[in-house]
N, C-alpha and C positions, 0 to 999 in steps of 0.2 A: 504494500500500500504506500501509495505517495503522503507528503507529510500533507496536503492540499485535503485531500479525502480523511485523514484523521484529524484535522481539523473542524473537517466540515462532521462530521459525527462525534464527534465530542461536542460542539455547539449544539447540532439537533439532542444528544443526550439531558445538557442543559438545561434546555428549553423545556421538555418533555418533564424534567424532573422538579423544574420549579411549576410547571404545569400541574401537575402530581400533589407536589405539595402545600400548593399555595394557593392557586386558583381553584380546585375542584372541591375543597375541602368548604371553601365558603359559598360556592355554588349549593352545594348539598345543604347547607346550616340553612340558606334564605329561601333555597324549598320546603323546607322543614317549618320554619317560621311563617309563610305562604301558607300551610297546612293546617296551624293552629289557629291560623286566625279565619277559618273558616270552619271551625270546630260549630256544630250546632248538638241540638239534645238528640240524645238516641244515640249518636258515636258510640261506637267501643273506642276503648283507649287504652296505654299500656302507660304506667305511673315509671316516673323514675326509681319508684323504691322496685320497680318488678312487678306491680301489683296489677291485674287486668281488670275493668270496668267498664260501664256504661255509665255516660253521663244522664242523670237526669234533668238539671239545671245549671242555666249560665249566668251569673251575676254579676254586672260590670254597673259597679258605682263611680260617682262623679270623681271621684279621687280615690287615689290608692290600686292596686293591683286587682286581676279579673279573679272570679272566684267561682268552682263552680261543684255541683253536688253530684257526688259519685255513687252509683250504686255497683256495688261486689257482688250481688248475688248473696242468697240465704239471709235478707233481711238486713244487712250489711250495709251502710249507707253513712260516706261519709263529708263532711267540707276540705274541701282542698283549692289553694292558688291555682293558676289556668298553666303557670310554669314546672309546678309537680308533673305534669303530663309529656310524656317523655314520645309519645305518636300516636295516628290513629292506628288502632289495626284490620287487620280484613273481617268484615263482617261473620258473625257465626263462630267469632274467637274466642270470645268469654265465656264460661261458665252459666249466665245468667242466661244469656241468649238459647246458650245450647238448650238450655233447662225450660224457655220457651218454647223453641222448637218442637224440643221431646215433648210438651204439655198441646202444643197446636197438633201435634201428630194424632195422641192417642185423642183428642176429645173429636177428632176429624174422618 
């Protein structure tokens, strides 16, 4: 290899790698932030502690942080910041849901 062509590949390495780790990473985050803020009731969600829910309600006061009410399933129902919530997930994910389903099945 000429010194021309390892140059020229060491540059697209670069490029590729500052690409990698510095543009894609914030591309991801502000889809992510995109996602929350289209959060409405009925979502399943996955909590940053690991926890999976359905939200039942959203409450967004005039000041201060969004806030909104999580149901866990088995009667489980708790107040959480809109930031605890770490993504939606695919429908049919949670426990509560399933437990829908199973309940729409048999009375069906």
């Amino acid at each position: 290899m000429s010194q021309l062509e390892v140059e020229i590949l060491l540059t697209a390495g670069l490029v590729l790698a500052l690409y990698w780790f510095l543009l894609r990473p914030r591309l991801e985050k502000s889809g992510r932030k995109r996602d929350m803020e289209n959060l409405k009731i009925g979502d399943e969600i996955l909590t940053t502690g690991g926890f999976l829910g359905t939200i039942k309600e959203i409450h967004i006061p005039e000041r201060g942080p969004v806030q909104v009410v999580i149901d866990f399933g088995n009667g489980v129902v708790m107040n959480a910041l809109a930031s605890a919530i770490a993504q939606r997930v695919a429908e049919g994910q949670t426990v509560h849901s399933q437990r829908m389903t199973n309940t729409e099945e048999k009375s069906g």
